[in-house]
C-alpha positions in Angstrom: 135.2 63.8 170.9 133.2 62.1 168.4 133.5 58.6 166.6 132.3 56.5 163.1 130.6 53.7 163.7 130.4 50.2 161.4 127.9 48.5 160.5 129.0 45.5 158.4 126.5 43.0 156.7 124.0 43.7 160.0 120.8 41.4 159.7 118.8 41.1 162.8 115.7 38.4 162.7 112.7 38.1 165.2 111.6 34.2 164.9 111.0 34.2 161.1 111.0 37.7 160.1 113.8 39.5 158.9 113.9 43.1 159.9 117.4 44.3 158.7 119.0 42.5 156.0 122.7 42.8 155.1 123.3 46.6 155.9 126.9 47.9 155.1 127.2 51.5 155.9 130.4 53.9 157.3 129.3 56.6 159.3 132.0 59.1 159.7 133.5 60.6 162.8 131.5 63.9 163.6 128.8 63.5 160.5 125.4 63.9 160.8 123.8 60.7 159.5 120.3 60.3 159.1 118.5 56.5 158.2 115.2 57.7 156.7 112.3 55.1 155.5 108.8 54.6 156.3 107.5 53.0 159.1 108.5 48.8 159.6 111.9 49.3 157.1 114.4 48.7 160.1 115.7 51.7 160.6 114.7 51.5 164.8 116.4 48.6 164.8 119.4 49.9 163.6 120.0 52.0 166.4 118.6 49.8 168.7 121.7 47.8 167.6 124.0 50.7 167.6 123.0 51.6 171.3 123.1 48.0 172.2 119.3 47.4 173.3 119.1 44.3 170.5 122.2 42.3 169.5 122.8 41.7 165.7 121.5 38.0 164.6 124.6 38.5 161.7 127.1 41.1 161.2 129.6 43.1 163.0 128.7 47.0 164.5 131.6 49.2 165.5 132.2 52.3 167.3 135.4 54.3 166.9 136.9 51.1 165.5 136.0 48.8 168.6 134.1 45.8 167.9 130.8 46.0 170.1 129.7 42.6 170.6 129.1 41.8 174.4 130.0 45.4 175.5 126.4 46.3 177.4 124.2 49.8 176.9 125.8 51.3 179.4 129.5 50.5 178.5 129.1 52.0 175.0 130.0 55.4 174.3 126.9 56.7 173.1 123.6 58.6 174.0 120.0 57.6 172.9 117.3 60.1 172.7 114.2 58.4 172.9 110.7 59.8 170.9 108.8 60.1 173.9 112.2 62.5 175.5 111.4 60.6 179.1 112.3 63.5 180.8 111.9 63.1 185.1 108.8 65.8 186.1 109.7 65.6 189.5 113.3 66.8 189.2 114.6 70.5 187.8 115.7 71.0 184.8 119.7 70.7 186.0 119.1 67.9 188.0 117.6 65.7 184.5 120.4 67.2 182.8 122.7 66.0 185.4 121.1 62.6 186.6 123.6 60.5 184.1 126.3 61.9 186.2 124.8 61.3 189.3 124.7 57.7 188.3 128.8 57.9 187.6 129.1 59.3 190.8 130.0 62.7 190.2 129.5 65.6 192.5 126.9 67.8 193.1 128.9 70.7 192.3 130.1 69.3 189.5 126.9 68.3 188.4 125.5 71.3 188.6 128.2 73.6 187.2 127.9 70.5 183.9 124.0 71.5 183.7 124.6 75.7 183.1 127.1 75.0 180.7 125.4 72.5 178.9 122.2 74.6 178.8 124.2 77.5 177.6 125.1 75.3 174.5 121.8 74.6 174.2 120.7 78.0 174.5 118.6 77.9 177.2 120.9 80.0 180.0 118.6 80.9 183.2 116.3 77.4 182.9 118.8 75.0 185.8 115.5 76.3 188.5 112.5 75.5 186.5 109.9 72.5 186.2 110.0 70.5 183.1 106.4 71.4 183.2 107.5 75.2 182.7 109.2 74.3 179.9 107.7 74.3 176.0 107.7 71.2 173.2 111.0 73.0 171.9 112.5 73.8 174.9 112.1 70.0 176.5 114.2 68.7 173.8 116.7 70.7 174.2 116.9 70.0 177.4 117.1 66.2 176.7 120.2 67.2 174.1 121.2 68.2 177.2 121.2 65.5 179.3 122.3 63.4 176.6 125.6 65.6 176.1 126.1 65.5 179.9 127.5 62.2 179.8 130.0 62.7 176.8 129.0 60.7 174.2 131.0 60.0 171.2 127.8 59.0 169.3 124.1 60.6 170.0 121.5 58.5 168.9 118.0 60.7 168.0 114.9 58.2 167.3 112.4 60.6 165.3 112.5 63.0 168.7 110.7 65.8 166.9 107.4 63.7 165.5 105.3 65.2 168.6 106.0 68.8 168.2 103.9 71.2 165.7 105.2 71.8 162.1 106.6 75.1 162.7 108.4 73.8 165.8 109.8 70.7 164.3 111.2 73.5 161.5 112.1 75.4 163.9 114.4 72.6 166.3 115.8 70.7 162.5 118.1 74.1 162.5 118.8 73.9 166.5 119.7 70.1 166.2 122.2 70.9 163.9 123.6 73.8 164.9 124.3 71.4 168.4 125.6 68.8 166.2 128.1 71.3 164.6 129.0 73.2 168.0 130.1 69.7 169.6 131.4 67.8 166.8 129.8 64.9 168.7 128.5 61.7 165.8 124.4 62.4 165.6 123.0 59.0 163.6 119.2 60.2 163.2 116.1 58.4 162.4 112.9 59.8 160.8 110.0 58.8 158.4 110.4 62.6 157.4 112.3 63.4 154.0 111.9 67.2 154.8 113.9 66.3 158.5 116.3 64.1 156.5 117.3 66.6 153.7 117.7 69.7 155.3 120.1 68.3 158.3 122.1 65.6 157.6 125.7 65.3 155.8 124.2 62.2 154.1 120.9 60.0 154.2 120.5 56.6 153.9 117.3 55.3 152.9 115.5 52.3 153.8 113.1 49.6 152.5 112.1 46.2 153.4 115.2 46.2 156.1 117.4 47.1 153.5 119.3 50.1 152.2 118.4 51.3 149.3 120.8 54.1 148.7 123.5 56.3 150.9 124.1 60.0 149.8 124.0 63.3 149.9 120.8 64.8 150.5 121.2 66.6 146.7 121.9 63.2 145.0 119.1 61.4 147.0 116.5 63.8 145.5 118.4 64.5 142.4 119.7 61.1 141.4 117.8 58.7 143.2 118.8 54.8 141.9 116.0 53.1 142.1 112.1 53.9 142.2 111.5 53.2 145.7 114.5 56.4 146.6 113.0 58.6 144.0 108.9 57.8 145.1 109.6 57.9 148.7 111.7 61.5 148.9 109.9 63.9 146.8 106.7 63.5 144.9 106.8 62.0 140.9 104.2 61.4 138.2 104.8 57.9 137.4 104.4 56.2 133.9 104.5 52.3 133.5 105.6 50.7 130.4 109.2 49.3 128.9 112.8 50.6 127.3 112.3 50.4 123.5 115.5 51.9 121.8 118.6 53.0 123.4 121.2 55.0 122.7 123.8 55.6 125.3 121.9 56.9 128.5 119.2 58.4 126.3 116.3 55.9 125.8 112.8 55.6 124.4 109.9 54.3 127.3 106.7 53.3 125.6 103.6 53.9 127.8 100.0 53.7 127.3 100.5 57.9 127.4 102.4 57.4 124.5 106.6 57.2 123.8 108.6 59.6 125.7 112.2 60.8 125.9 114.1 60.0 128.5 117.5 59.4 130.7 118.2 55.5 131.7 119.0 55.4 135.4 121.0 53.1 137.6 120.5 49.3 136.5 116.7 50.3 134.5 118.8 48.4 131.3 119.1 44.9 133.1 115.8 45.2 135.4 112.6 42.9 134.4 110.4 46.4 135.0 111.2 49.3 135.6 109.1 52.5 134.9 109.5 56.7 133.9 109.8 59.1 136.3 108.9 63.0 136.5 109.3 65.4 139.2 106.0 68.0 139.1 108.5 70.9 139.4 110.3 69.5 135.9 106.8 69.4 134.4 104.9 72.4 132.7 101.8 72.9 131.3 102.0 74.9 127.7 99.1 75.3 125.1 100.6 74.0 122.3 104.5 71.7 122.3 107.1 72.0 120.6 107.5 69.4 117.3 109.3 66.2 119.0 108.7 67.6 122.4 107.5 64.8 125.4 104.0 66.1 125.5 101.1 65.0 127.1 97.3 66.4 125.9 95.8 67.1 129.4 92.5 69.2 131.2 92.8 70.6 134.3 91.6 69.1 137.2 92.3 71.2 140.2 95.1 73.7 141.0 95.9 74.4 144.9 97.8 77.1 146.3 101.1 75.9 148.5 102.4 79.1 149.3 105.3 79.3 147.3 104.2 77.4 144.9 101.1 76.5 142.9 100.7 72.4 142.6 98.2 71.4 139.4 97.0 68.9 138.7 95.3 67.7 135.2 94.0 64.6 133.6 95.3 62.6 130.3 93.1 61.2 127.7 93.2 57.5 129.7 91.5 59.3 133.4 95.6 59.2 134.8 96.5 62.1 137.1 99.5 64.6 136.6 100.8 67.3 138.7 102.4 70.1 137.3 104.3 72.6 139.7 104.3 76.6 139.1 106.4 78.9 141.3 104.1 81.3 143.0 106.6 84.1 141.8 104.0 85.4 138.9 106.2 84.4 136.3 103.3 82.8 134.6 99.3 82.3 134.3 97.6 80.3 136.4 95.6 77.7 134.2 91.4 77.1 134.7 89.7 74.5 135.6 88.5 72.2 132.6 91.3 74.3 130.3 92.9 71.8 127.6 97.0 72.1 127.7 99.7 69.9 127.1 102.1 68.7 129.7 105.7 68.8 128.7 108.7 67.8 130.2 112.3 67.5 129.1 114.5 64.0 128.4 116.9 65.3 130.9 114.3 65.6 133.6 112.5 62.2 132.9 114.1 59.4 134.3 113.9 55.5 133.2 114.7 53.4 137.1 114.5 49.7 138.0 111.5 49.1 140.5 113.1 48.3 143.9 113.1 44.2 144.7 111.7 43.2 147.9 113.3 40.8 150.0 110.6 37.6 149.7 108.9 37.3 153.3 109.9 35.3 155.9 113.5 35.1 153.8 116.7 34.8 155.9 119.9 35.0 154.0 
């Protein structure tokens, strides 16, 4: 069983300070919802909210169509997974599983026979006996899925639970969380500062900024077709040119920079913003010796290149000191430039795109 939950026109204020400001958002029954943003946009809050821990200033929050003001924590049908996991050292792993059930008064064979099943969906058959100390930095937060499951939530609530485990780890438990999610059909509403957590697992993302949010998608349109610069700056990596719209034509546009005039696509409200600026993704740039007549090109000398892995990131100076990355696949497709090596970097109209800065909410505001 699983359920959507409603938020609708959510603000929450502490004394002066408004943390989150007029959120509208439909999570779907059995999606896989993620609020990403960086740290102090809200998105804690949210769920806070969601789970019932703070109560909305404005606004209305439902679950499965049920209105949630003055229904308690405990009376909601949701889970929270908290950073830290607060899992019970003291007890086995089947009795922390099992302890929500113990609360409700459930027996202890019950209890038990809940625990094995629940850590064969979590893939950890054979652990009911052991200490949580026994247990690794994967292995602990599956057993707090666990617990969480136990009681039979129709919404699990996951506050960045994987920021204390090592990178290959965290890769690692981003495919285990959702495989979970998609064996129990159970509503998973995540938060994370992490683009890479956001984008790989989630149905759809919503991003977050000054308590508001910014845009709610599909993890290919919020990196592809971001609305606004704080989206496109904050998932993914861009060289960034300021300057304004000269002539238009359609969604095609001229921006006139200090780097000279480029080429470019007009984004979601750039025409009618008071600034906006250019932006290019390093893998949509390349670095050639000599452009194309008419081509966006940028005279340049290389400044550093680093190797990624599967890629090579480089990075090269213009004429006015500004710095520009270029990505290469590490495929050897092509040359890898020297240092101090004059080139021009090029990109394409189609892959440079005009968007309206985002507008921050003016402190201390309350609507």
């Amino acid at each position: 069983m699983s359920a959507g939950v409603d938020l609708d026109s959510v603000c929450a204020d502490f004394g002066t300070f408004r943390a989150v400001d007029r959120v509208t958002v439909h999570i779907r029954a059995g999606e896989f919802f993620s609020f990403l943003g960086p740290s102090g946009c809200g998105k804690t809050t949210i769920l806070r909210m969601i789970s019932g821990f703070i109560s909305p200033t404005e606004g209305a929050i439902t679950i499965g169509g049920q209105d949630m003001r003055g229904i308690r924590p405990n009376q909601r049908p949701t889970a929270l997974i908290f950073q830290n996991l607060a899992l019970f050292p003291l007890m086995p792993v089947w009795e922390n599983i099992a302890f929500g059930l113990e609360v409700r008064g459930i027996d202890k064979k019950r209890r038990r026979d809940k625990a094995e099943e629940l850590l064969r969906l979590v893939d950890l058959p054979g652990a009911a006996d052991k200490a949580v100390s026994q247990l690794s930095g994967g292995q602990k937060q599956r057993v707090a899925i666990a617990r969480a499951l136990a009681v039979e939530p129709k919404v699990m609530l996951l506050d960045e639970p994987l920021s204390a485990l090592d990178l290959k780890l965290r890769q690692h438990m981003r495919a285990e969380l959702r495989a979970i999610q998609k064996r129990t059909n159970v509503t998973f509403i995540y938060i994370t500062h992490d683009q890479g957590e956001a984008l790989a697992m989630s149905d759809r993302v919503g991003v977050m900024s000054h308590g508001r949010l910014q845009q709610v998608a599909v993890p290919q349109d919020i990196y592809n077709n971001p609305v606004n610069g704080f989206v496109a700056s904050f998932v993914g990596e861009n060289n960034i040119f300021s300057g304004r719209i000269g002539h238009m034509s359609g969604s095609a546009a001229e921006f006139e920079t200090s780097a000279g005039t480029f080429k470019a696509t007009v984004g979601p409200n750039a025409k009618t913003a008071s600034t906006s600026k250019l932006y290019v993704r390093p893998e949509h740039a390349r670095l050639v010796g000599k452009p194309t007549n008419g081509e966006n090109a940028i005279p340049v000398e290389i400044s550093d290149v680093a190797f990624e892995g599967n890629f090579i990131s480089i990075q090269a100076r213009d004429q006015g000191g500004r710095v520009l990355v270029a990505e290469a696949r590490n495929d050897g497709s092509s040359a890898v430039p020297a240092l101090g090596e004059k080139l021009h970097l090029v990109f394409d109209p189609e892959r440079a795109v005009i968007l309206a800065d985002e507008t921050p909410p003016v402190a201390g505001a309350r609507a």
